[in-house]
N, C-alpha and C positions, 0 to 999 in steps of 0.2 A: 250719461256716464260723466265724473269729474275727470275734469283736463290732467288736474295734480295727479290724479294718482298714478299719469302715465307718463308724467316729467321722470326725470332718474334724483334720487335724494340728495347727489352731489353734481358738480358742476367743475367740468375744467374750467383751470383760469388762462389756458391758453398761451401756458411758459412753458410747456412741457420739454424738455429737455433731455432728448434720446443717449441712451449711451453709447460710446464710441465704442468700434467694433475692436477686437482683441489685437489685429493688424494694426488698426491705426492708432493705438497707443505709444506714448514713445517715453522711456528713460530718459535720464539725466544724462548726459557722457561722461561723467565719471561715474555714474555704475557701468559702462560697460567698459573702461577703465579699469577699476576694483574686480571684477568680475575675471577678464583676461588674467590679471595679475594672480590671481588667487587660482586659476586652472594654473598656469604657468607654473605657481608655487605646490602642488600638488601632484605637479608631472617630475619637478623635480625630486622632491620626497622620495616620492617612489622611484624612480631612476636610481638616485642617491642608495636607496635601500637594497632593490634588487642588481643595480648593474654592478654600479662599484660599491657597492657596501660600505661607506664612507662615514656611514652614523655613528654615533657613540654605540656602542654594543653590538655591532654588526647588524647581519642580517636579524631582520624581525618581523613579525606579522603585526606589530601593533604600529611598527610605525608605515604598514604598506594600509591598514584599517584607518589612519591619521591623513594620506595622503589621498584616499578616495573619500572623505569626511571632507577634506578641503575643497576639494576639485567640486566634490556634488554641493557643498554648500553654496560656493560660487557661484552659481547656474538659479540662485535667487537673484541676484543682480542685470541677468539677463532676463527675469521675467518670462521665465518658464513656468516658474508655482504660481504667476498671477491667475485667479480665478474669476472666470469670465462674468461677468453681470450682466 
């Protein structure tokens, strides 16, 4: 029997480099800066909206749709939507 034909056609070069697990990834500090700020800014929207009604045109559903757009956007910066590899 040939030796070759039982080698494999490729060959690590032995740099393999595993990826880190989704825990031990880390943001910048300022996205979880950015992040904070823009939940912050989303609770007040909405507050603003439904406590005191303090918006231009009062009460509204678009600006309570604006303030959960914000808040959920934000939660990219905490690396929530990162997908694992």
């Amino acid at each position: 029997m040939d030796e070759r034909a039982s080698e494999p056609k490729w060959k690590s070069s032995g740099r393999y480099t595993p990826p880190l697990d989704r825990l031990l990834r880390r943001h910048p500090l300022w996205h979880r800066w950015a992040g904070g700020a823009l939940v912050i800014a989303g609770l007040a929207i909405f507050i603003a909206n439904d406590v005191t009604r303090a918006l231009p045109g009062g009460h509204s559903e678009g600006y309570a749709l604006l303030a959960i757009l914000v808040a959920g956007a934000s939660l990219w910066f905490f690396g929530l939507f990162d997908r694992p590899t």
